[in-house]
LOVEXNU-262737 format. One record per atom (N, C-alpha, C, CB): residue in three letters; x negated, y negated, z negated. Coordinates in steps of 0.2 Angstrom, whole numbers, plus 2048, in hexadecimal, padded with zeros to 3 digits. Glycine has a CB too. Layout:
# LOVEXNU-262737
AlaXYZ/...
END
This chain:
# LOVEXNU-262737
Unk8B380C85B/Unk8B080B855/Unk8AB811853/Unk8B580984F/Unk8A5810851/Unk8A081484F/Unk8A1815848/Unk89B812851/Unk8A281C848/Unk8A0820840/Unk89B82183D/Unk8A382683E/Unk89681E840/Unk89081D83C/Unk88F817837/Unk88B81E840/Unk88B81A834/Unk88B81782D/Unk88581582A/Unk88D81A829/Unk87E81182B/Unk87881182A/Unk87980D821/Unk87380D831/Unk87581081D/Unk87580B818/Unk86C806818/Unk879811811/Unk86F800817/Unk8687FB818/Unk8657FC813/Unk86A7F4819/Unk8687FF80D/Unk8647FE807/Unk860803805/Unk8687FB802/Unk861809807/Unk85E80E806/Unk85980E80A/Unk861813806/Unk84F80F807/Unk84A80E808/Unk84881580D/Unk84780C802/Unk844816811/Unk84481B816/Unk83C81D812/Unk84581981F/Unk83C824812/Unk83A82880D/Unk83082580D/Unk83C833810/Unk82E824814/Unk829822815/Unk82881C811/Unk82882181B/Unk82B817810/Unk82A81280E/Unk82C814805/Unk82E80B812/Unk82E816803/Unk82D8187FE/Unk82881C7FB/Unk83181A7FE/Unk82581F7FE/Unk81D8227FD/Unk8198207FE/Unk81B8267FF/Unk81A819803/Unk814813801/Unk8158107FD/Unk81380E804/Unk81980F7F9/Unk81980A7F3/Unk81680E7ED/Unk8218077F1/Unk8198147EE/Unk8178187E8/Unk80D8187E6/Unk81B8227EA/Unk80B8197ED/Unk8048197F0/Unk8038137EE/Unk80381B7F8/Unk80580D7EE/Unk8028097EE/Unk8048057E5/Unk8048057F6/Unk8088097E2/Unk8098087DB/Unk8048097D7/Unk80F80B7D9/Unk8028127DB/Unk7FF8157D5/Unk7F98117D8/Unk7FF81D7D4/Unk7F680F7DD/Unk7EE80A7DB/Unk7EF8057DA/Unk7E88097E0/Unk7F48007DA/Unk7F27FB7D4/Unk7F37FC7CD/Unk7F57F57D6/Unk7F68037CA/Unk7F58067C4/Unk7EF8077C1/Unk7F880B7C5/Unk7ED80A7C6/Unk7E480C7C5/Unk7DF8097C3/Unk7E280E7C9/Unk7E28037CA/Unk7DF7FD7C8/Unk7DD7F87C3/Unk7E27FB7CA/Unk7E47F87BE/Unk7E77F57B8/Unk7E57FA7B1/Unk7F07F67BA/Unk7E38017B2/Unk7DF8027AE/Unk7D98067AE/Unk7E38037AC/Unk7D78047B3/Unk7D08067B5/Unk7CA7FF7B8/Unk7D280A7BC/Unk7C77FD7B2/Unk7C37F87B5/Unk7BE7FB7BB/Unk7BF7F47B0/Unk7BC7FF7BA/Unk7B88047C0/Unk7BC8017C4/Unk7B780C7C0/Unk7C18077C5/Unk7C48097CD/Unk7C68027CD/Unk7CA80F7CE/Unk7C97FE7CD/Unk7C97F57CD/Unk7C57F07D1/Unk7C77F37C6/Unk7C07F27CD/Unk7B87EE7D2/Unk7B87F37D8/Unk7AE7F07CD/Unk7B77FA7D8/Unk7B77FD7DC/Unk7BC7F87E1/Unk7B98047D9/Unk7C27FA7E1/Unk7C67F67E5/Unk7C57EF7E9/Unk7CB7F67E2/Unk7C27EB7E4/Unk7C27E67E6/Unk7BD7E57EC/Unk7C27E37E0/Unk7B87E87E9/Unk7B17E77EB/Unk7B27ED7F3/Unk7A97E97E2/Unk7B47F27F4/Unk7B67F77F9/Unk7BB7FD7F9/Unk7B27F97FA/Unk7C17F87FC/Unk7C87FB7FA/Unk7C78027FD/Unk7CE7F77FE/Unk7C4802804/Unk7C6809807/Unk7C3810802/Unk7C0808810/Unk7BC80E801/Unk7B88137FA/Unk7BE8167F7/Unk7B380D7F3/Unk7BF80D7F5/Unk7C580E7EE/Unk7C88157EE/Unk7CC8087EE/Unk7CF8147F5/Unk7D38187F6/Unk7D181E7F7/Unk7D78167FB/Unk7CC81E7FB/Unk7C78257FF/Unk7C782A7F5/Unk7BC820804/Unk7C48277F3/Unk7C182A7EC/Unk7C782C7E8/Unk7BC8247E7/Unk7CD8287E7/Unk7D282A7E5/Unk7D18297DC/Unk7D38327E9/Unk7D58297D9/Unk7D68277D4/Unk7D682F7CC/Unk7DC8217D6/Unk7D182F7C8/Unk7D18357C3/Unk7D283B7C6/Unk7D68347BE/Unk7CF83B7CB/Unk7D28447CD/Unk7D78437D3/Unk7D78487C5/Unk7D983D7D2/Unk7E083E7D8/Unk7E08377DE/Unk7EB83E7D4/Unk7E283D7E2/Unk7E18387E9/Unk7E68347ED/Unk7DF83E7EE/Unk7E58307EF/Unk7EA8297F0/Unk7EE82E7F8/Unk7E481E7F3/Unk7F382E7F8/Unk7F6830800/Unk7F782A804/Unk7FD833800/Unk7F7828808/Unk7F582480D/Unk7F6826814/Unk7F082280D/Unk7FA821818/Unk7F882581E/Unk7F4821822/Unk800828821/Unk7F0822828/Unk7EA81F828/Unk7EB81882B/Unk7E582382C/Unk7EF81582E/Unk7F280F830/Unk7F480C82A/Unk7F780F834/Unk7F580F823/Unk7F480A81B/Unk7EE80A818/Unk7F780D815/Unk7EB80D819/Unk7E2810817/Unk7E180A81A/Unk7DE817819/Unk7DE80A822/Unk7DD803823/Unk7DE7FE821/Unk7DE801826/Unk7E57FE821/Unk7E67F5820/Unk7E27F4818/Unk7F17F381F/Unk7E77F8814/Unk7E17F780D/Unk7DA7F680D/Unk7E27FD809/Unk7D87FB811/Unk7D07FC813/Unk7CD7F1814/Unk7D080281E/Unk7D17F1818/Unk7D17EA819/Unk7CF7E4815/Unk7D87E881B/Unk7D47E480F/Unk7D67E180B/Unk7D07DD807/Unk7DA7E6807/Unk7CE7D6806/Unk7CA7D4803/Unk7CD7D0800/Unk7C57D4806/Unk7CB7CF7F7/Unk7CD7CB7F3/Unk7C97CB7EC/Unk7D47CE7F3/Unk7C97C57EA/Unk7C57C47E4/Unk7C97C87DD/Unk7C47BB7E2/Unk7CE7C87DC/Unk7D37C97D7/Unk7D97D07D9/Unk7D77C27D5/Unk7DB7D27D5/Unk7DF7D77D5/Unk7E67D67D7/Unk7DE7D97D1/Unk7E87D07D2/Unk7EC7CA7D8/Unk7EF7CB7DF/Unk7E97C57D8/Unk7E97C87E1/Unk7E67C67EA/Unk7E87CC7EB/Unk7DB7C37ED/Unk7E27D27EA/Unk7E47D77EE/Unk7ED7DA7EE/Unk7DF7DC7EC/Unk7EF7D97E7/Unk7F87DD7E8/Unk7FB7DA7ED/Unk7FE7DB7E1/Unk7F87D17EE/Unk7FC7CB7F2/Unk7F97CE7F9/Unk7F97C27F0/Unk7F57CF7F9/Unk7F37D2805/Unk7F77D8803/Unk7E87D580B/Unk7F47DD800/Unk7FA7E2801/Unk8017E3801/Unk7FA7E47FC/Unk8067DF7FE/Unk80B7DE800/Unk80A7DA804/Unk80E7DE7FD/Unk80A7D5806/Unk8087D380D/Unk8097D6813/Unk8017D180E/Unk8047DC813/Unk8017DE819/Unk8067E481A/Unk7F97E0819/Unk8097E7813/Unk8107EC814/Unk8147E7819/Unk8147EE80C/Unk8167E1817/Unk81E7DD81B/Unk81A7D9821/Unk8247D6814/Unk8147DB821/Unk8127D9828/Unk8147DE82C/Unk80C7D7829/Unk8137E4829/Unk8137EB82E/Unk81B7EA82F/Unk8107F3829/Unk8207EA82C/Unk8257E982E/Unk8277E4833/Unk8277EA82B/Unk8267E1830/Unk8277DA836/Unk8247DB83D/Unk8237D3833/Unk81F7DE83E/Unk81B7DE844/Unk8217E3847/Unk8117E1843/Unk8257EA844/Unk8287ED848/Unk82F7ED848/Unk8267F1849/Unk8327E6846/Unk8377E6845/Unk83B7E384D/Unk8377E183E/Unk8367DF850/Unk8377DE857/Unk8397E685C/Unk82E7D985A/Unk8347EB858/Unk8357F185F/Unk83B7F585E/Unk82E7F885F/Unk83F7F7866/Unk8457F9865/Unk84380086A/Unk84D7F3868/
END
């Protein structure tokens, strides 16, 4: 019997810093009509420019995908975004 002990529900630190990254721009979003359009109209800009002074962390395999992202509403975009996060997981939930 193995004494290890993984707990499933504690979040691994990376994915925790994407969410946080990806909180604070749809925050910006939410109260930034600028940066908003900005986004909508070119996400990558968007992130690249960073929001009042401060800059989105990303790592560049998020940047893309966001970069990606096209969508009429702010909505749409939170909807591919999380999308494209639980796609990412899904795509490496197969590799051992």
């Amino acid at each position: 019997m193995s004494n290890i002990f993984y707990d499933y529900h504690q979040k691994d630190e990376g994915k925790i810093q994407r969410e946080r990254e990806y909180s604070r721009i749809m925050t910006a979003a939410v109260i930034s009509e600028r940066f908003r359009r900005l986004l909508l109209a070119n996400p990558g800009l968007a992130i690249k420019n960073g929001f009042n002074g401060e800059a989105f962390h990303l790592a560049a395999d998020e940047s893309r995908r966001i970069s990606a992202i096209r969508a009429a509403t702010l909505a749409d975009f939170a909807r591919q975004m999380n999308a494209s996060q639980s796609s990412a997981v899904i795509s490496l939930a197969g590799v051992e």
